[in-house]
LUMPA-254339 format. One record per residue (C-alpha): x, y negated, z; residue in three letters. Coordinates in pm, whole numbers, plus 50000, padded with zeros to 5 digits. Last residue first. Example, Ala and Ser with C-alpha at 12.3 -4.5 7.8 and 13.67 -1.06 7.14 Angstrom:
! residues 2
PT      c1      c2      c3     r
PT   51367   50106   50714   Ser
PT   51230   50450   50780   Ala
***
This chain:
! residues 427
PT      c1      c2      c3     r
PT   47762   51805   51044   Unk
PT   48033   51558   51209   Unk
PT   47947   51171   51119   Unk
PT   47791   50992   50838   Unk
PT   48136   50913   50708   Unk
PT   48091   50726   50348   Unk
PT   48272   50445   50472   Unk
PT   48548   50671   50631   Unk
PT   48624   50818   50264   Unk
PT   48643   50459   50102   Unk
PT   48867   50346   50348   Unk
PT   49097   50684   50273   Unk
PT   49051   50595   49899   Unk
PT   49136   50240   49923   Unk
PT   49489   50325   50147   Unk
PT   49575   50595   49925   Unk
PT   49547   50452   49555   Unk
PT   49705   50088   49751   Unk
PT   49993   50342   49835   Unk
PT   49958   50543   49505   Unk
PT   50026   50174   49317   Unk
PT   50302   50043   49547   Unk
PT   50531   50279   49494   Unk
PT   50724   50231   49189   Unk
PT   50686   49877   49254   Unk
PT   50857   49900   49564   Unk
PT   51114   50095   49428   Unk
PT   51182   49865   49104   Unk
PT   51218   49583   49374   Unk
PT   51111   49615   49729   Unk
PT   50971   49324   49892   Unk
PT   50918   49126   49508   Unk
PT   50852   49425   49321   Unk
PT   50645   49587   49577   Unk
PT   50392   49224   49580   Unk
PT   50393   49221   49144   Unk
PT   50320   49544   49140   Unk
PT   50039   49509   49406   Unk
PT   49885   49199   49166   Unk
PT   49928   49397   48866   Unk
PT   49738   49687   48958   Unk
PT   49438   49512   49078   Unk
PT   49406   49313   48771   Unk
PT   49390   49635   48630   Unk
PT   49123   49738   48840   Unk
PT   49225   50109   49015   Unk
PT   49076   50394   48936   Unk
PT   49282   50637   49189   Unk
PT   48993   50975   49177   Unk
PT   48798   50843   48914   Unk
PT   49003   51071   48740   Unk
PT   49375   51079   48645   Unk
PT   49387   51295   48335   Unk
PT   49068   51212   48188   Unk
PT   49003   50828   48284   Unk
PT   49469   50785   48215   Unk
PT   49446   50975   47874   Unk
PT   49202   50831   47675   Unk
PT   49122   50464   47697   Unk
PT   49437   50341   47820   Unk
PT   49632   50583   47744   Unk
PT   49537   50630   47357   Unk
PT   49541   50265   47361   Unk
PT   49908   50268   47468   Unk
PT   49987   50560   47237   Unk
PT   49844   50326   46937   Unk
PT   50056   50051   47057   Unk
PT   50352   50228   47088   Unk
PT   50330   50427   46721   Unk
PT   50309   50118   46566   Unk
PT   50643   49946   46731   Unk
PT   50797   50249   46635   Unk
PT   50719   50263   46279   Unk
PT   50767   49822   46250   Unk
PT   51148   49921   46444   Unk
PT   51190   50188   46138   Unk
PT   51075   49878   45880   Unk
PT   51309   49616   46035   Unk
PT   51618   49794   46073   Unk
PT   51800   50136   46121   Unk
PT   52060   50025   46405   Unk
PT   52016   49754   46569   Unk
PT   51588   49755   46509   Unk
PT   51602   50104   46649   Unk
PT   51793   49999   47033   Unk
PT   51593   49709   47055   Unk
PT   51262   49885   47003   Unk
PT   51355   50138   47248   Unk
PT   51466   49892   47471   Unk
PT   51118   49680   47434   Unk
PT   50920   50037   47503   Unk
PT   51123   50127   47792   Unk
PT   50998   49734   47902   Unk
PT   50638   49799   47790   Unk
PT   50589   50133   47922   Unk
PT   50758   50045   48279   Unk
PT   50505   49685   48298   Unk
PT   50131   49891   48288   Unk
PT   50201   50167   48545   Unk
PT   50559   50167   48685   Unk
PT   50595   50566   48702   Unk
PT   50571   50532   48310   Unk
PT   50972   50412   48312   Unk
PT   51085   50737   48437   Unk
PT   50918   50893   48166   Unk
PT   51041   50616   47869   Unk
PT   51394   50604   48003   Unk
PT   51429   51012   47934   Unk
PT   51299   50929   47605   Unk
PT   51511   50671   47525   Unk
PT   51800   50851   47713   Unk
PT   51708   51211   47481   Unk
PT   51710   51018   47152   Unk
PT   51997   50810   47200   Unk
PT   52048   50752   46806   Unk
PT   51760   50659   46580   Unk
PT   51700   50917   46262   Unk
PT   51338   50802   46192   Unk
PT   51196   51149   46288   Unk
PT   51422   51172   46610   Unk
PT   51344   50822   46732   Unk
PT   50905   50921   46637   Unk
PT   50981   51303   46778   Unk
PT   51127   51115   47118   Unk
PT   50867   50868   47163   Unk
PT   50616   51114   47140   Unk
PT   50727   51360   47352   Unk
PT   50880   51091   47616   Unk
PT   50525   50931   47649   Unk
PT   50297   51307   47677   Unk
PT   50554   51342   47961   Unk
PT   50457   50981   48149   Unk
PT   50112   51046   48097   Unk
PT   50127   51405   48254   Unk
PT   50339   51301   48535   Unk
PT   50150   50973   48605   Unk
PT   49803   51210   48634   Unk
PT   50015   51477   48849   Unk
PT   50157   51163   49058   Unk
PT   49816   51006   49078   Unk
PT   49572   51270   49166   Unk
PT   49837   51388   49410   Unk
PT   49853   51077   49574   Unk
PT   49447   51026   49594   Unk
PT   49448   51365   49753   Unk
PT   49674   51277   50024   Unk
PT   49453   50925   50101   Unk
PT   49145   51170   50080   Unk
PT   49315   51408   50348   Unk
PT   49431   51168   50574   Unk
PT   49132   51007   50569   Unk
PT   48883   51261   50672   Unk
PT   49200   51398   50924   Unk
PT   49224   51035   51115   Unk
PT   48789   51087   51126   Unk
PT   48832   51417   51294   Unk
PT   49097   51318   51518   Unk
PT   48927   50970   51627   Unk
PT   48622   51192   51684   Unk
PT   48817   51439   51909   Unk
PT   49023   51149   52053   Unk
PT   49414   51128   51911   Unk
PT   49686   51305   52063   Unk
PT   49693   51603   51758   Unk
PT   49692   51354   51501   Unk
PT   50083   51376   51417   Unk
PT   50067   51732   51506   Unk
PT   49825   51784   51245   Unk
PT   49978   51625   51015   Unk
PT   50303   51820   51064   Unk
PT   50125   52167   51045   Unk
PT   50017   52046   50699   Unk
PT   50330   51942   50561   Unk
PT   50495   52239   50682   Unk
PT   50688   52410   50374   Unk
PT   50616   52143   50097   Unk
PT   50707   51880   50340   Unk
PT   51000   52096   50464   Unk
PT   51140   52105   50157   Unk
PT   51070   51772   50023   Unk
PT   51217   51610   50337   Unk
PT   51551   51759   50210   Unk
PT   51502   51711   49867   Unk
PT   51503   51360   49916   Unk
PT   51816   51402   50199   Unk
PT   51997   51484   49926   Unk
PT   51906   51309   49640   Unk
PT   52004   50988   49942   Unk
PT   52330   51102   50053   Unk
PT   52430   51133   49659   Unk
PT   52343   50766   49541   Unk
PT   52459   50656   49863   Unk
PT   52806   50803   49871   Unk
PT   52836   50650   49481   Unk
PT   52700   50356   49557   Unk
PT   53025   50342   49808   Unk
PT   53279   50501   49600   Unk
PT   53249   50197   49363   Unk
PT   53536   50173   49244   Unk
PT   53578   50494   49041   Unk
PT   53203   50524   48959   Unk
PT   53197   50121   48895   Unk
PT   53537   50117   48669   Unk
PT   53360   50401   48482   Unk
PT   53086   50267   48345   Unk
PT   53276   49965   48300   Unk
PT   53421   50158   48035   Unk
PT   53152   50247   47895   Unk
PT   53002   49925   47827   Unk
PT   53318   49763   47701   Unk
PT   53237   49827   47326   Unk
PT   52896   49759   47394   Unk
PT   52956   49403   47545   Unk
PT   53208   49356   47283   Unk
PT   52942   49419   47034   Unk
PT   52692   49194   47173   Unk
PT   52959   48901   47247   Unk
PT   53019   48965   46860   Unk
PT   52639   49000   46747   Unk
PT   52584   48613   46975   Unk
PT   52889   48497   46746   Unk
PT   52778   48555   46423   Unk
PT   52401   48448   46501   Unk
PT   52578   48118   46626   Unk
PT   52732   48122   46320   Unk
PT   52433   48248   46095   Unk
PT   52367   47847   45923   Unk
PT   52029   47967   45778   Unk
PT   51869   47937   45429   Unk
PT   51578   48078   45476   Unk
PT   51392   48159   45122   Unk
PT   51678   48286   45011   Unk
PT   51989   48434   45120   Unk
PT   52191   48294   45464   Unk
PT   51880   48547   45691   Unk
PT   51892   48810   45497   Unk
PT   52309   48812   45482   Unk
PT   52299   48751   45904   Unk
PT   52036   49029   45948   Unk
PT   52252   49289   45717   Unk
PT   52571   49176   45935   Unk
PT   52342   49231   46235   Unk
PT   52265   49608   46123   Unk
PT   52604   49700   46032   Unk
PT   52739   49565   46325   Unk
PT   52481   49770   46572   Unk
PT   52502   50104   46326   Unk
PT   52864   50126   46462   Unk
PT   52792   50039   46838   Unk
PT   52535   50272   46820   Unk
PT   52736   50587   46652   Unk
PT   53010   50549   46916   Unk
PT   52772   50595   47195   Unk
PT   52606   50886   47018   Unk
PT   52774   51166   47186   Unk
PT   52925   51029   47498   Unk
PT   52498   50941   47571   Unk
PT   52362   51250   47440   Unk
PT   52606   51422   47688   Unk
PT   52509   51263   47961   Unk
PT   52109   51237   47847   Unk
PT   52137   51639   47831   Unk
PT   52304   51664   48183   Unk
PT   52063   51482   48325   Unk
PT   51781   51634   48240   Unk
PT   51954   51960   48297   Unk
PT   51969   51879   48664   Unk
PT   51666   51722   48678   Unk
PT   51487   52085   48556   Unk
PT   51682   52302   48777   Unk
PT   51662   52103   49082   Unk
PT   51235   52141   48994   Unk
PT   51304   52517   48964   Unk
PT   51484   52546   49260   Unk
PT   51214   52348   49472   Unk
PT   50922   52525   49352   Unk
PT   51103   52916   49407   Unk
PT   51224   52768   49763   Unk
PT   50898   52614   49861   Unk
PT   50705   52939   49735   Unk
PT   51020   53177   49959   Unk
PT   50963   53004   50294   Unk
PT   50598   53004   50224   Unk
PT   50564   53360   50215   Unk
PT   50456   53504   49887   Unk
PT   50159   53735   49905   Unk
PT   50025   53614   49583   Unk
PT   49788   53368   49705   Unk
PT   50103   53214   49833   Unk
PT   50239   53179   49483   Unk
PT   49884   53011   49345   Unk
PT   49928   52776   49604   Unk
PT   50305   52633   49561   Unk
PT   50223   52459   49248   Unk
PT   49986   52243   49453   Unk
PT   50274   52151   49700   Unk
PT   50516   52028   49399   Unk
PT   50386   51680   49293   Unk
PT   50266   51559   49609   Unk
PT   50592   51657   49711   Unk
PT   50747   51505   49505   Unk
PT   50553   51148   49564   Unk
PT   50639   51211   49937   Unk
PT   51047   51299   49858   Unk
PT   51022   50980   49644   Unk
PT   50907   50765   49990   Unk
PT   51133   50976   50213   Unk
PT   51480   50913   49973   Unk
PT   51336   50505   49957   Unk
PT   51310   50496   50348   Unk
PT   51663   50643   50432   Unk
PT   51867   50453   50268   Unk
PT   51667   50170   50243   Unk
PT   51673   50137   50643   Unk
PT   51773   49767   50638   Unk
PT   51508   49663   50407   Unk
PT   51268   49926   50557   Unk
PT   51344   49733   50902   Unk
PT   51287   49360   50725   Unk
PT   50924   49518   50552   Unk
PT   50809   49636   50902   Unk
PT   50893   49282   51034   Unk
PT   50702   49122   50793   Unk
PT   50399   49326   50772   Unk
PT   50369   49304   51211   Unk
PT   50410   48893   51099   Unk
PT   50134   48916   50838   Unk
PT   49924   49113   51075   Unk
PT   49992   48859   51389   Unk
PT   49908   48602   51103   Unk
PT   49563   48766   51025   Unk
PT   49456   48779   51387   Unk
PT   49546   48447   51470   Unk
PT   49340   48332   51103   Unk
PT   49004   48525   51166   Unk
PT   48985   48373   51488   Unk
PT   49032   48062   51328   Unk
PT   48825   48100   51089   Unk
PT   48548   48207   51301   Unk
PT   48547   47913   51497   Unk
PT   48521   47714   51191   Unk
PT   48240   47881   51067   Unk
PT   48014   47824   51397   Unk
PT   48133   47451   51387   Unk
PT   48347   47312   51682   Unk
PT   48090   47041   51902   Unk
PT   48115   47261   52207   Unk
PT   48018   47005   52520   Unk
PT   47701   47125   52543   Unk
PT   47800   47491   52489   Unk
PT   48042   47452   52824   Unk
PT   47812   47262   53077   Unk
PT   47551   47550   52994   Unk
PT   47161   47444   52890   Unk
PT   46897   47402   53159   Unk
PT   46628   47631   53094   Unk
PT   46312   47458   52970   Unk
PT   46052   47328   53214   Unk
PT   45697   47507   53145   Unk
PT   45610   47660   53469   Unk
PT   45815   47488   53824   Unk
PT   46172   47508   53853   Unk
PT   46275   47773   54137   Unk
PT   46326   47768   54557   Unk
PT   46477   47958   54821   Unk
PT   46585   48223   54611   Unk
PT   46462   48592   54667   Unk
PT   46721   48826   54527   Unk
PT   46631   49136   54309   Unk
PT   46786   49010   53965   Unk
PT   46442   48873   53809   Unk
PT   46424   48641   54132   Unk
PT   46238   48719   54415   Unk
PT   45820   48675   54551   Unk
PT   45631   48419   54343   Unk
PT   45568   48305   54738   Unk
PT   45879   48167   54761   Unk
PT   45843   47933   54461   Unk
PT   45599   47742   54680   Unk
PT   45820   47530   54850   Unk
PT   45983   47381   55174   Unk
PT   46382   47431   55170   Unk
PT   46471   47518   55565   Unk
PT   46814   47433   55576   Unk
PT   47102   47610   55762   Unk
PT   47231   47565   56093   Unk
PT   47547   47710   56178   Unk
PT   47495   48044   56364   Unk
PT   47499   47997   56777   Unk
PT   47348   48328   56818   Unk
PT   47012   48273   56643   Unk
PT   46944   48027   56383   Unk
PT   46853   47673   56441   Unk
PT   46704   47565   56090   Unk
PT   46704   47236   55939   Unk
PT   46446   47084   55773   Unk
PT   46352   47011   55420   Unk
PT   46080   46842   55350   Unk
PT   45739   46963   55132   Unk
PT   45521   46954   55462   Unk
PT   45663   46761   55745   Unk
PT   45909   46926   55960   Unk
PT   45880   47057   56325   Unk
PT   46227   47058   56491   Unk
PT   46416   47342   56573   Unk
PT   46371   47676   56456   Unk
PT   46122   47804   56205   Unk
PT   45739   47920   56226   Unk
PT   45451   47934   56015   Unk
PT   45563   48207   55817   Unk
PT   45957   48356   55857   Unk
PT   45988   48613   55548   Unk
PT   46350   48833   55508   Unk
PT   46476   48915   55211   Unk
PT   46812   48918   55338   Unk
PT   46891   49059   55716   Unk
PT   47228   48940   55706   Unk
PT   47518   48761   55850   Unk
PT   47456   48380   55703   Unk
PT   47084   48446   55791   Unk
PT   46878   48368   55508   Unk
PT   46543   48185   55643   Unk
PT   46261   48112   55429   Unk
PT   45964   47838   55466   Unk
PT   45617   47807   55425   Unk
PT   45411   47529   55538   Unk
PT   45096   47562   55752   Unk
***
């Protein structure tokens, strides 16, 4: 007696007719249709075995199944997928990487347009990374932290302001003095050069030390045509010290209360792990602008004994130039370095520009091999191939400020990845 199975198209699934269906009789191994109850459509009767190896791995009992040892039928869709593993995840690599690139591009338009306001916040960040840790050992004291941010923040006001007024007045001091020791340097350089063993026509040397010297003689005021005229850069200049020690202050004051509100929305794990690298991305700042602070100091001292030793004018801008210049790691020593060099070979010559040239390259070794592993750590190592390539990128979105900060940024961003790597979880 042949075996069949009936699903009624209203219910009752599962269920076993043996030995009897309705209708017509069928022959063993054919298909014949059934005469359900009530009228329902007829349905075929599908004679097999496979009912008897009871239902299918999901639950259902199907009417009928390959027999032992056929292979699974392969999907319509991977047969007719000839695209390389590889190449399929390029390209899904590639969408993905141009959505980033455009996100990049459009953030980097907006901070074009907001300069004003995004260069004051970025140098109010690397101040305060500079600042906050001398505020600790005042609130261990039983200062408030109103009054520590106000005591930190006078005294570093105090400082730039007398910075500046010392390179102002260096500068209307020894002005005249450089454009005088600037002639009587190139006419010395134009005699060497006509005397034996050269020989040399000097006119165009003549004329290239005249355009120089009319340059210098018309430096200043020019100066001052811009500061009159330019009102504008002027506005600027002042809106943005201002609102840099503005978001200093209450940095200094509340940065921490601020992060946390900025996380406080997140997940509990999302939280915890935004605050693991939040906190190594601010450390790996701080490392850097105390590190860059110390390098960039220990630069200006020794630059400005070496100008003062040898008698150079613009002592105090050289140097000034020289610890400004060491916030742009690897290219701000070389080009306050160059000036420097410039400014001594016009006026004391060969041998005093030989001194300084000397000095340089034995502080850059010093720095290199000394000063930046002990003063900055492990902390912001960065390769210096590295560090050119992410100069090179901030100097061409963001010129000198960009490059300025795009070393602690890539600092941050590596040491906050570096921190969530190593997360093993909470405990």
């Amino acid at each position: 007696m042949a075996r069949g199975a009936w699903r009624p198209g209203g219910g009752f699934p599962g269920l076993r007719v043996s030995g009897f269906r309705f209708g017509k009789p069928a022959a063993d191994g054919v298909a014949a249709e059934e005469t359900p109850p009530d009228g329902e459509p007829a349905r075929p009767v599908v004679e097999s075995g496979a009912a008897e190896n009871g239902p299918a791995p999901n639950g259902t009992p199907e009417a009928s199944a390959a027999p032992a040892g056929t292979p699974a039928a392969t999907p319509p869709e991977l047969q007719a997928s000839s695209v390389p593993r590889w190449l399929q995840t390029s390209a899904a690599w590639s969408w993905r990487l141009l959505l980033l690139a455009a996100a990049l591009y459009v953030a980097a338009r907006v901070a074009a347009l907001l300069y004003i306001v995004v260069v004051p916040c970025a140098a109010a960040i690397l101040l305060t990374a500079l600042l906050q840790p001398l505020t600790a050992p005042l609130r261990r004291r039983g200062m408030s932290p109103l009054a520590a941010t106000w005591c930190i923040l006078l005294l570093a006001i105090v400082l730039l302001g007398g910075a500046g007024w010392l390179v102002t007045t260096r500068v209307q001091a020894d002005y005249p003095s450089l454009v005088t020791q600037f002639k009587h340097t190139t006419t010395q350089v134009q005699a060497w050069l006509a005397g034996p063993p050269f020989h040399l026509h000097t006119g165009s040397l003549q004329q290239l030390s005249n355009d120089v010297v009319k340059y210098l003689s018309q430096h200043k005021s020019a100066v001052e045509g811009t500061v009159v005229t330019g009102s504008r850069i002027v506005v600027e200049l002042l809106a943005g010290v201002v609102l840099c020690f503005f978001v200093s202050f209450f940095l200094i004051k509340d940065g921490e209360r601020i992060w946390q509100w900025l996380i406080s929305r997140f997940q509990p794990e999302r939280r915890r792990r935004a605050g693991l690298a939040g906190a190594a991305a601010w450390q790996a700042v701080v490392y850097y602008v105390r590190g860059t602070v110390a390098v960039a100091a220990i630069h200006a001292v020794v630059i400005g004994v070496t100008l003062t030793i040898i008698g150079a004018p613009l002592v105090a801008p050289l140097a000034l130039f020289m610890f400004l210049a060491a916030f742009v790691p690897l290219l701000g020593v070389l080009v306050a370095g160059a000036v420097a060099l410039l400014v001594v070979l016009a006026t004391k010559g060969w041998i005093a520009a030989i001194i300084v040239l000397i000095v340089m390259v034995v502080m850059n070794q010093l720095e290199g091999h000394l000063l930046q592993p002990q003063v900055v750590g492990k902390m912001v190592r960065l390769h210096p191939l590295a560090v050119i390539l992410v100069l090179a990128v901030g100097g061409v979105v963001a010129g000198i400020a960009g490059a300025v900060v795009a070393v602690p940024i890539t600092a941050a961003i590596t040491r906050a990845a570096r921190a969530l790597r190593d997360d093993h979880g909470p405990g």
